[in-house]
C-alpha positions as CSV (number, residue, x, y, z in Angstrom):
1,X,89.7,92.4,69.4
2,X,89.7,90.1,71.9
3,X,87.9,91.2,75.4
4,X,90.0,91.5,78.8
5,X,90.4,88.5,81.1
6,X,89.3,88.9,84.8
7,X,93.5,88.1,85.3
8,X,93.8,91.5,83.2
9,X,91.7,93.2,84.7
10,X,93.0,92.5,88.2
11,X,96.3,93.3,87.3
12,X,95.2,96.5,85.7
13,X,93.5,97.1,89.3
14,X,96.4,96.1,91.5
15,X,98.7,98.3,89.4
16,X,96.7,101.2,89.8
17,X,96.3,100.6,93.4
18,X,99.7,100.6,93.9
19,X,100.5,103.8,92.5
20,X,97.5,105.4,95.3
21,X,97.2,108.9,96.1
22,X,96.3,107.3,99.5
23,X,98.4,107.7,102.4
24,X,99.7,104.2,104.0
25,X,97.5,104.7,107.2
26,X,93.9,105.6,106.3
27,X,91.6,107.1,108.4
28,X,87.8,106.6,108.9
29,X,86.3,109.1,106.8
30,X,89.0,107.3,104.2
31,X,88.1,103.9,104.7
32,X,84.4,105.2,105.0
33,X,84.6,106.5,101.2
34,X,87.1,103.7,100.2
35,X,83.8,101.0,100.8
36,X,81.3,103.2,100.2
37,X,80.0,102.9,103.6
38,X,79.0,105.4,106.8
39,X,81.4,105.9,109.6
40,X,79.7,104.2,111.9
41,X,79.8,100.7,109.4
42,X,83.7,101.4,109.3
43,X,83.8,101.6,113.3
44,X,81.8,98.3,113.6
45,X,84.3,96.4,111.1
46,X,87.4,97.2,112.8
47,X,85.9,96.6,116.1
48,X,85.0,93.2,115.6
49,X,88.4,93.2,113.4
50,X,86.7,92.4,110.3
51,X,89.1,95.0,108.6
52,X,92.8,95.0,109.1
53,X,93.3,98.1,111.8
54,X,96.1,99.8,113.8
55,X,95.0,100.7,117.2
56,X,96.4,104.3,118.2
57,X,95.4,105.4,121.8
58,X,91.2,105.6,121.2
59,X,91.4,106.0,117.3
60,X,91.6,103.9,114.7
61,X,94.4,104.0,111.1
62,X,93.9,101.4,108.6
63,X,96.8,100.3,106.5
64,X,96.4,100.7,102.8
65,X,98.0,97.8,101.1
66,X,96.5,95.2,104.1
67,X,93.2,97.2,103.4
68,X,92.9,96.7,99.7
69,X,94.4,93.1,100.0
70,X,91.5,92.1,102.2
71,X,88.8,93.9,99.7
72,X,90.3,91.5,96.8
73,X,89.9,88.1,99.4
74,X,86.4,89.3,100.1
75,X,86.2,90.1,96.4
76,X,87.6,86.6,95.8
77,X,85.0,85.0,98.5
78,X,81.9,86.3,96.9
79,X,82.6,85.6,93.2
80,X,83.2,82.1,94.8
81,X,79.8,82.1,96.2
């Protein structure tokens, strides 16, 4: 049997994704467990706007699909070199 292709596998991934159990607006402790990082990491990324973020009053939301998208570019970026 023949082994998966990365195109496979990304489409396995991006299916999946789609059918989330997250909400469309994350929140930081969300976002935090999404990239396996602390809170504190999370709040530095979206305020340098390294992450795509929604600014409500002194919080923060993160949408979903622009949120994933951007962890397959930087996905993309580093398998690049």
């Amino acid at each position: 049997m023949n082994e998966p292709t990365q195109t496979d596998v990304h489409a396995d991934l991006q299916q999946e994704r789609h059918a989330s159990p997250l909400p469309e607006l994350l929140t930081v402790n969300e976002v935090a467990a999404l990239l396996r990082v602390g809170r504190n990491r999370v709040y530095e990324l979206a305020h340098h706007q390294h992450i795509p973020t929604i600014r409500l009053g002194k919080g923060y939301r993160f949408p979903r699909r622009k949120l994933l998208e951007w962890i397959d570019l930087q996905a993309g970026a580093h398998a690049q070199g």
